[in-house]
C-alpha positions in Angstrom: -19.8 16.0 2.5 -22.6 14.0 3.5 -21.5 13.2 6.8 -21.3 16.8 7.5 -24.2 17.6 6.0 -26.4 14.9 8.4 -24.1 16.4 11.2 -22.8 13.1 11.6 -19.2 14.3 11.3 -17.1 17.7 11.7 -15.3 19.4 9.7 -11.3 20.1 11.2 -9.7 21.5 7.8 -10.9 22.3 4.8 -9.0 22.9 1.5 -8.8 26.7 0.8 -8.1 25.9 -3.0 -11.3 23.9 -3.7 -15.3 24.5 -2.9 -18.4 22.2 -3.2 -21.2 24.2 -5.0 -24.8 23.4 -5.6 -27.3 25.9 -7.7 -27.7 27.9 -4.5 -25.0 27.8 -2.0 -21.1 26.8 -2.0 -19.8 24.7 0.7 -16.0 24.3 2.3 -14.3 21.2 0.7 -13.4 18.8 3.6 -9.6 17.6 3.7 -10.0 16.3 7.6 -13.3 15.4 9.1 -14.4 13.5 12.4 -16.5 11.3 13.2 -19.0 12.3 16.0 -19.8 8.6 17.0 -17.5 5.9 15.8 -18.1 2.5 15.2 -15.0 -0.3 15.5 -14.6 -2.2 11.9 -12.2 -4.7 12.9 -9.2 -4.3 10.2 -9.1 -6.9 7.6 -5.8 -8.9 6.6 -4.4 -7.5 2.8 -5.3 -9.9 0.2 -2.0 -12.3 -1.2 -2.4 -11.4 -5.4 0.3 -10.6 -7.4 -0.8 -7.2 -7.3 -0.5 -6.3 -3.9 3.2 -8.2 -3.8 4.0 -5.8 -6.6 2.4 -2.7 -4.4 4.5 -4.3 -1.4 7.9 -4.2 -3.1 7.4 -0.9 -5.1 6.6 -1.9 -8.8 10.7 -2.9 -8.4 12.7 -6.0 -8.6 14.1 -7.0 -5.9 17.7 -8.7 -6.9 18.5 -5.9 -9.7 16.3 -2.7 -9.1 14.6 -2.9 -12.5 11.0 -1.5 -13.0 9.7 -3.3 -16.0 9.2 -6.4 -17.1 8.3 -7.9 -14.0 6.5 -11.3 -12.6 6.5 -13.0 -9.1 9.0 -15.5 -7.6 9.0 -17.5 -5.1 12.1 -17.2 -2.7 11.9 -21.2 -1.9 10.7 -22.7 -5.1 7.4 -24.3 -4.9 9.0 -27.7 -5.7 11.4 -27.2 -2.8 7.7 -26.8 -0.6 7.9 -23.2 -0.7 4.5 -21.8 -0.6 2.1 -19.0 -1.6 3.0 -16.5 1.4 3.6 -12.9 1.8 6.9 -14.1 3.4 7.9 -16.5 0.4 6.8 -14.3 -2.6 8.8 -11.5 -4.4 8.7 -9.1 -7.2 11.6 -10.1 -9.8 12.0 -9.3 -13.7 11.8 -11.9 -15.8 16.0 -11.8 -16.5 16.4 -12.4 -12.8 13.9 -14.5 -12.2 14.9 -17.0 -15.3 18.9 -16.7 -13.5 17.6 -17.2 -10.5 15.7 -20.5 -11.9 14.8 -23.7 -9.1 17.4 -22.1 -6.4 17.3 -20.4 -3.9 18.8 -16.5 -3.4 21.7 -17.8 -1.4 22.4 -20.9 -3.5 22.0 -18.0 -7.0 24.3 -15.3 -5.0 21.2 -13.3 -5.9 21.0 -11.5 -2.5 17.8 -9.8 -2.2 17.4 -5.6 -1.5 14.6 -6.2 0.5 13.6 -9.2 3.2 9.2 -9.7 1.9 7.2 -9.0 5.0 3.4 -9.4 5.6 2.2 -5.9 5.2 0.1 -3.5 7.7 -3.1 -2.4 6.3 -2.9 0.7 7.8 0.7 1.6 6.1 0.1 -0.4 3.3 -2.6 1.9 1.9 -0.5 5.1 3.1 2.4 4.1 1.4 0.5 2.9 -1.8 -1.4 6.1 -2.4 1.6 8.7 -2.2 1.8 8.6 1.5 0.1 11.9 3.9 -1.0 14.9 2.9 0.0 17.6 4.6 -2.8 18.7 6.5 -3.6 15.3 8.3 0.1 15.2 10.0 -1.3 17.0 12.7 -3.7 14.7 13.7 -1.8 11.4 12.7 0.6 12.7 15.5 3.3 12.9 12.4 4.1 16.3 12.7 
């Protein structure tokens, strides 16, 4: 609102549902706005936290498919020199993760559903906030 107020955005589509209202006037709530002048912020890399693996991999364990009781593992075990990577770390429960003990998936038969990647900021925060609402499609060329 207060980019279009200063005029330093414009509004493409508001939301007909909901309105911004002051004592005297009521404005159009924004859904899509652009920016008249843009200025490049170079995209910074996703923080590694157990958080964000748990964000990556869906809040889900990835040997079983369970969505509770869950901790981190680490595909190569950190006294095998596996390390603290996107690629290395996983979400498990704590029964698979215990099975799965110093091995490795292959050596446990524990195959897993999904192979960890290092995510994309941009889709990472799509994905993690219920992905696109419908009036952006147009103009995220998704339609």
């Amino acid at each position: 609102m207060k980019l279009i107020f200063l005029e330093k955005a414009e509004l493409l589509h508001d939301d007909p549902e909901k309105e911004v209202r002051t004592p005297r006037e009521s404005f159009q709530f924004p859904s899509v706005i652009r920016l008249r002048n843009y200025i490049r912020v170079p995209y910074t890399k996703i923080v590694l936290s157990r958080r964000n693996v748990m964000r990556r991999d869906d809040f889900t364990c990835q040997y079983c498919g369970k969505k509770s009781d869950l901790t981190i593992d680490h595909i190569i075990p950190k006294s095998r020199g596996g390390k603290d990577t996107w690629e290395n770390l996983t979400t498990a429960c704590d029964k698979c993760n215990v099975h799965k003990g110093n091995r490795t998936p292959k050596e446990a038969r524990m195959p897993l559903k999904k192979k960890p990647y290092r995510p994309i900021p941009i889709t990472f925060f799509r994905d993690s906030n219920g992905g696109v609402q419908e009036p952006w499609k147009p103009y995220l060329y998704m339609t």
